[in-house]
Backbone as a chain_set.jsonl record, in Angstrom:
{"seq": "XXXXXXXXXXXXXXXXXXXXXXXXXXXXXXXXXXXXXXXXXXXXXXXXXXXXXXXXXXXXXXXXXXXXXXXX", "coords": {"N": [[15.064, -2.128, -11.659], [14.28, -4.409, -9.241], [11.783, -5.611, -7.171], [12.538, -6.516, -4.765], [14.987, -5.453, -4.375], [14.324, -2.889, -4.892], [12.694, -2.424, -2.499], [14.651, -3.36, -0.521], [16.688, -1.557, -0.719], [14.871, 0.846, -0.091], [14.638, 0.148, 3.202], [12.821, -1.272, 3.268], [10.166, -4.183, 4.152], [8.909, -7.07, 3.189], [6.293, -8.795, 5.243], [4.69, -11.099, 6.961], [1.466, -10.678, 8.341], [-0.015, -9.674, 11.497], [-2.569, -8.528, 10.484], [-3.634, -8.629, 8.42], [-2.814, -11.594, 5.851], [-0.001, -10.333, 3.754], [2.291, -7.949, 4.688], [3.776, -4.411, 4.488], [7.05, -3.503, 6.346], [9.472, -1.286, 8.438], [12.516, -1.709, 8.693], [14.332, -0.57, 9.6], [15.347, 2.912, 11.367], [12.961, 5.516, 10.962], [12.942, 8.949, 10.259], [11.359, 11.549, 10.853], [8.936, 13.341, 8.367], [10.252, 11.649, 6.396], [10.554, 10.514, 3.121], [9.942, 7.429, 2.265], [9.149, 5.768, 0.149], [7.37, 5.999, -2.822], [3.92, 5.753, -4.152], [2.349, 4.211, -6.993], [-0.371, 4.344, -9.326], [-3.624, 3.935, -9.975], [-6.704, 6.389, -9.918], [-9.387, 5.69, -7.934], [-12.727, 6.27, -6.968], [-14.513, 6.51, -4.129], [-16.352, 5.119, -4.544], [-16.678, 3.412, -6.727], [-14.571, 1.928, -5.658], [-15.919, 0.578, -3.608], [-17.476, -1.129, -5.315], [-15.824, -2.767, -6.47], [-14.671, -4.171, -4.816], [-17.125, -5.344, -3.261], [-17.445, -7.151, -5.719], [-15.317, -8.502, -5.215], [-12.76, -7.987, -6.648], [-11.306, -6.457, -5.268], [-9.54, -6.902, -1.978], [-10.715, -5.273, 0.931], [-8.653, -4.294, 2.52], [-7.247, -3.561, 0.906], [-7.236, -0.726, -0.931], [-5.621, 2.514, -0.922], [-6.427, 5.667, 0.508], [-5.864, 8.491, -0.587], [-6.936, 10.97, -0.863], [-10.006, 12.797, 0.303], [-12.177, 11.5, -1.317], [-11.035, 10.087, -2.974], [-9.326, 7.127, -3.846], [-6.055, 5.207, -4.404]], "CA": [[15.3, -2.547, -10.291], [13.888, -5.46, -8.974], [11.013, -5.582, -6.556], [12.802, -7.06, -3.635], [15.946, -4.415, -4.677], [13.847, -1.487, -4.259], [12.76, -2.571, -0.69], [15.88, -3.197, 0.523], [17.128, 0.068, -0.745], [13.434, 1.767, 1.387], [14.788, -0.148, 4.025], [11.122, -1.897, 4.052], [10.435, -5.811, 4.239], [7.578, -7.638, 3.327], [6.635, -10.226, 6.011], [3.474, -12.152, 7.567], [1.065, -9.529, 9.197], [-1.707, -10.023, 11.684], [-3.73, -7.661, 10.09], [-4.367, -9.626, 6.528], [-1.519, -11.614, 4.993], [1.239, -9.786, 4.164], [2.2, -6.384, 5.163], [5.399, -4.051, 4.426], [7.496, -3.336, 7.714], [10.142, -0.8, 8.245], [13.568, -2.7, 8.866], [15.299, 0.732, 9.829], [14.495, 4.079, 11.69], [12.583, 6.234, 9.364], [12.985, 10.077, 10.609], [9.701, 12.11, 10.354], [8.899, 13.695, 7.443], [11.3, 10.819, 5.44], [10.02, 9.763, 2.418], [10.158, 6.226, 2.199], [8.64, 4.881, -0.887], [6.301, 6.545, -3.883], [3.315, 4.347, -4.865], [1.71, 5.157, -8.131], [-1.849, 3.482, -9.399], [-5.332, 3.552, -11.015], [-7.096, 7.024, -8.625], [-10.545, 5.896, -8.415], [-13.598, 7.051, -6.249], [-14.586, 5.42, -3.253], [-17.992, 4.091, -5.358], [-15.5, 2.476, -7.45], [-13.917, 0.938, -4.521], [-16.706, 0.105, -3.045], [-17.876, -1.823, -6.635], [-14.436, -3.629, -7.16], [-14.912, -4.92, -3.396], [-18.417, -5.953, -3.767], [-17.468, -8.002, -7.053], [-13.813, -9.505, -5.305], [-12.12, -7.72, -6.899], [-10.204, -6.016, -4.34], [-9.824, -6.965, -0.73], [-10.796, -4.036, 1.726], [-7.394, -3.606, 3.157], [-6.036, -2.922, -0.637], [-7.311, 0.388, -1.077], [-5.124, 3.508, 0.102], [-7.242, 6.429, 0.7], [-4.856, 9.464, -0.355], [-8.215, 12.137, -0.616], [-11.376, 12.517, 0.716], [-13.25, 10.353, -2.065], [-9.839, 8.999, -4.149], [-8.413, 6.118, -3.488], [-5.174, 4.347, -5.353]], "C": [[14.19, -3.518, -9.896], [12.74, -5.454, -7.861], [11.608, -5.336, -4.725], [14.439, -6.04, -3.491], [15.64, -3.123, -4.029], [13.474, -1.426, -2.91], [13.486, -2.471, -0.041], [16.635, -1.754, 0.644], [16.503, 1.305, -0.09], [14.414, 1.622, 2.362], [13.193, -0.614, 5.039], [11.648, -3.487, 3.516], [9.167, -5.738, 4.285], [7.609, -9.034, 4.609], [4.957, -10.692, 6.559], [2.576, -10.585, 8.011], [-0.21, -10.248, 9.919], [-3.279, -9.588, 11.475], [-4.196, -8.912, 8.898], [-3.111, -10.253, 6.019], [-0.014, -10.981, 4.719], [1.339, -8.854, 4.025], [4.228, -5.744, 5.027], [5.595, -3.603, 5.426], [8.911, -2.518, 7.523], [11.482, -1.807, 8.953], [14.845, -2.09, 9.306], [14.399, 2.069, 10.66], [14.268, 4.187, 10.995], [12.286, 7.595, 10.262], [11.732, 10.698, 9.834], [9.825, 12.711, 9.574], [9.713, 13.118, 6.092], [10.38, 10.324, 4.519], [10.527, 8.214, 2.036], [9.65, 5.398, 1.021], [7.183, 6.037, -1.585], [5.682, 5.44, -4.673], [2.35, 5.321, -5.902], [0.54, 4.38, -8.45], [-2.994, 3.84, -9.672], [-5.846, 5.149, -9.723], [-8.346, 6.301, -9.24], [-11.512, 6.134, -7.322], [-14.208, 5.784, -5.382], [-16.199, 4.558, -3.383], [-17.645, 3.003, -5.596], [-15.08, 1.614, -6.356], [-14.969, -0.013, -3.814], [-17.42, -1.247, -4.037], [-16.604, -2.839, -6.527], [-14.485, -4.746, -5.521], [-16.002, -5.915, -3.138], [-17.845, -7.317, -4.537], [-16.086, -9.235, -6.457], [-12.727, -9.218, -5.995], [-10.407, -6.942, -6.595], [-10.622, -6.265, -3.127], [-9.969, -5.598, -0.428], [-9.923, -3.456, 1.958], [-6.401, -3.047, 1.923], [-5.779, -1.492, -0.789], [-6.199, 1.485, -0.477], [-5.82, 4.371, -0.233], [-6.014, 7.729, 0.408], [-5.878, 10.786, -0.669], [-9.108, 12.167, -0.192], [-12.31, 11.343, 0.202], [-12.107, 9.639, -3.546], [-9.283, 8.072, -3.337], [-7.248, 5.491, -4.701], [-5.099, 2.75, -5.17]], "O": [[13.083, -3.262, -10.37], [13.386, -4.605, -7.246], [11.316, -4.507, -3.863], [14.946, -6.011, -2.37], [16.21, -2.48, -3.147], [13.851, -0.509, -2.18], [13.452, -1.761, 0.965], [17.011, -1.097, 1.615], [17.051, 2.33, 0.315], [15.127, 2.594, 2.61], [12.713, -0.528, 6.17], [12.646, -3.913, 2.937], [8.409, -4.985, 4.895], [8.478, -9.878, 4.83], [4.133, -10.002, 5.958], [3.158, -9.502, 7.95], [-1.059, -10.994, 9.432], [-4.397, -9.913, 11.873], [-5.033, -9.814, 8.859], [-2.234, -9.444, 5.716], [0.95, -11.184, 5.457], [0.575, -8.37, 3.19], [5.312, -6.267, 5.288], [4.592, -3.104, 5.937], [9.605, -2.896, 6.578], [11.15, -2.651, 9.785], [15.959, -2.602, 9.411], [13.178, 2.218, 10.617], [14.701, 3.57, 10.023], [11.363, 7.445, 11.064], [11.275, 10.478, 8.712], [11.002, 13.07, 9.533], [9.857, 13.748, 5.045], [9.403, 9.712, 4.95], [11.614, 8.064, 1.477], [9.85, 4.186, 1.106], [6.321, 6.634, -0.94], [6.19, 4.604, -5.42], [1.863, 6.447, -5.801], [0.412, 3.497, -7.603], [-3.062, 4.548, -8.667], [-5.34, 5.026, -8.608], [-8.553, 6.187, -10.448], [-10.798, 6.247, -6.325], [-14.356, 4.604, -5.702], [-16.84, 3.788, -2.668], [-17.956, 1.919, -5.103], [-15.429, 0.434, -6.39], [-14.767, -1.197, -3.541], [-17.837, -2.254, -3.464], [-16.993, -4.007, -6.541], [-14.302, -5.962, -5.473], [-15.811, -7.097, -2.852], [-17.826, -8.407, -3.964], [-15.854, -10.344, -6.938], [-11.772, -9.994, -6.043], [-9.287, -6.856, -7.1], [-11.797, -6.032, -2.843], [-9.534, -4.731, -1.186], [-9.912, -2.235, 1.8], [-5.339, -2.424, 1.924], [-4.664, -0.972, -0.805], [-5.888, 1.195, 0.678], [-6.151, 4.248, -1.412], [-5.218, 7.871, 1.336], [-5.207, 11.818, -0.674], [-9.43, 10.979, -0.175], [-12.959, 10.534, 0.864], [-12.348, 9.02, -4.582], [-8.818, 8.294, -2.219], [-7.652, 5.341, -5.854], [-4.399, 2.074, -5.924]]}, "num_chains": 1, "name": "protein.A"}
């Protein structure tokens, strides 16, 4: 499935954001507790994050925080 497949099927949309570039946006209700999308990715510790940021490697706003000291 295709990038722009699986979105439409969320019922998310990528589009402009005024936060940073571009940002995914829901394009439909989404009822609480709905899962809307499973993101999978590297866990690493918010040292790590802090290192990969430092270097340019990752903007700030990349990170998601899904534990106390993991990030994906």
């Amino acid at each position: 499935m295709t990038k722009q497949r699986l979105l439409e099927v969320s019922g998310l949309e990528i589009r402009k954001s005024k936060i940073a570039d571009n940002g995914i946006f829901a394009n439909r209700s989404i009822s609480k507790g709905q899962t809307i999308l499973f993101l999978d990715g590297e866990e690493v510790s918010l040292k790590e994050i802090g290192r990969r940021i430092d270097q340019g490697i990752e903007k700030e706003c990349d990170p998601l925080q899904v534990d106390d000291e993991i990030y994906i």
